[in-house]
C-alpha positions in Angstrom: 37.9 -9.4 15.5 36.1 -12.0 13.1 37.0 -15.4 12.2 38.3 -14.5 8.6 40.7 -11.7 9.6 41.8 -13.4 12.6 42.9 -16.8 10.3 44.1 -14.4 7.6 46.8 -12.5 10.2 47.1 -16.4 11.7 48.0 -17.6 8.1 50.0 -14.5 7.1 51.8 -14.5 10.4 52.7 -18.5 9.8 53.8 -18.0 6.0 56.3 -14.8 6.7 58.4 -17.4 8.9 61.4 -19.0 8.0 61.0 -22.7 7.4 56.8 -23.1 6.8 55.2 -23.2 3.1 54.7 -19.6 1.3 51.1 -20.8 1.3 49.0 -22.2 3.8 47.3 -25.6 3.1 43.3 -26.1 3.8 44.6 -28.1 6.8 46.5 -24.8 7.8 42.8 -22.8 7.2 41.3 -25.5 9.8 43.9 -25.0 12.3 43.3 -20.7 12.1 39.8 -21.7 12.3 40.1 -23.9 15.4 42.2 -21.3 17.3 39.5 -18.5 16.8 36.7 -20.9 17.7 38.5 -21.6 20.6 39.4 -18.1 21.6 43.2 -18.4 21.2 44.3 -14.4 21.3 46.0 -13.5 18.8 49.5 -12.4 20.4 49.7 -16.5 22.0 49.9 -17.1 18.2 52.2 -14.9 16.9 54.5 -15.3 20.6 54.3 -18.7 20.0 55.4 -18.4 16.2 58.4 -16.3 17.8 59.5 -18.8 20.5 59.5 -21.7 18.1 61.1 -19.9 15.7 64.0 -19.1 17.6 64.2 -22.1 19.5 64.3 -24.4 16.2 67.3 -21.7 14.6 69.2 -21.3 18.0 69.7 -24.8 19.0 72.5 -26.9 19.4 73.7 -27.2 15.7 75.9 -30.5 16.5 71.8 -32.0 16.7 71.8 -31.4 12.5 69.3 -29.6 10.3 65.5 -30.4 11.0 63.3 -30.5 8.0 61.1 -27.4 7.0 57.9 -26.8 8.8 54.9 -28.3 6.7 51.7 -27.4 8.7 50.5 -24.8 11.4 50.0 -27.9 13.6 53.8 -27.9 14.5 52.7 -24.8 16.6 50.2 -25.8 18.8 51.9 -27.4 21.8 54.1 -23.9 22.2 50.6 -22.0 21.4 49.0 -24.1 24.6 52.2 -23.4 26.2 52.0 -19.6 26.1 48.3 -19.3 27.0 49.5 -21.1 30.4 52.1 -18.8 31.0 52.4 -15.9 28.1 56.1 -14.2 27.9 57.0 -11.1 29.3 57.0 -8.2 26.6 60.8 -7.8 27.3 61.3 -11.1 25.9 59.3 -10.7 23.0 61.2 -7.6 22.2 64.2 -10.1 22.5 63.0 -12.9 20.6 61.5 -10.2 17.8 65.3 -9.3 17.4 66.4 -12.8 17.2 64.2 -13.5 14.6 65.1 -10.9 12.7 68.6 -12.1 12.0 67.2 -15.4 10.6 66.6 -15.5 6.9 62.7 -14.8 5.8 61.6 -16.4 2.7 62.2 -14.2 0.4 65.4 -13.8 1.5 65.8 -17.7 0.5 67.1 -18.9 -2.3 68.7 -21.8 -4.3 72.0 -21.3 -5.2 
């Protein structure tokens, strides 16, 4: 795979989420970048943009609101995580199903 299409799935991947910008920010691009350079596959990404996901929307709710996501920084430690010890495709299929009951961005909007 080359660099661009790797930090253009990376970048697409990070704005379809609930919570991050609907466009990356050059910081964002750097941070794709990085990953590829560094040979980060591709599924550690978007697993890691599952597990975080779902983890941020599932938690306890007495703990309040957090603020949206603002770079693909907020990532990285789950992304590190996951190419230690990756999930098993079972819970993948799980968290894929979680997050599809949380809103998407273009589901969003102000009342």
């Amino acid at each position: 795979m080359t660099s661009s299409l790797f930090v253009s799935q990376v970048l697409s991947g990070y704005t379809a989420l609930p919570d991050t910008p609907s466009r990356p920010s050059r910081h964002d691009r750097a941070v794709a970048r990085d990953l590829y350079h560094r040979d980060v596959r591709l599924d550690s990404v978007r697993h890691a943009f599952l597990l975080a996901s779902v983890r941020r929307h599932y938690r306890d709710p007495s703990l309040g609101p957090l603020d949206s996501i603002r770079s693909l920084s907020y990532f990285l430690p789950v992304i590190r995580q996951l190419e230690l010890q990756p999930l098993d495709p079972f819970y993948v299929d799980y968290l894929e199903r979680k997050l599809a009951d949380i809103p998407c961005p273009a589901e969003r909007s102000t009342p």
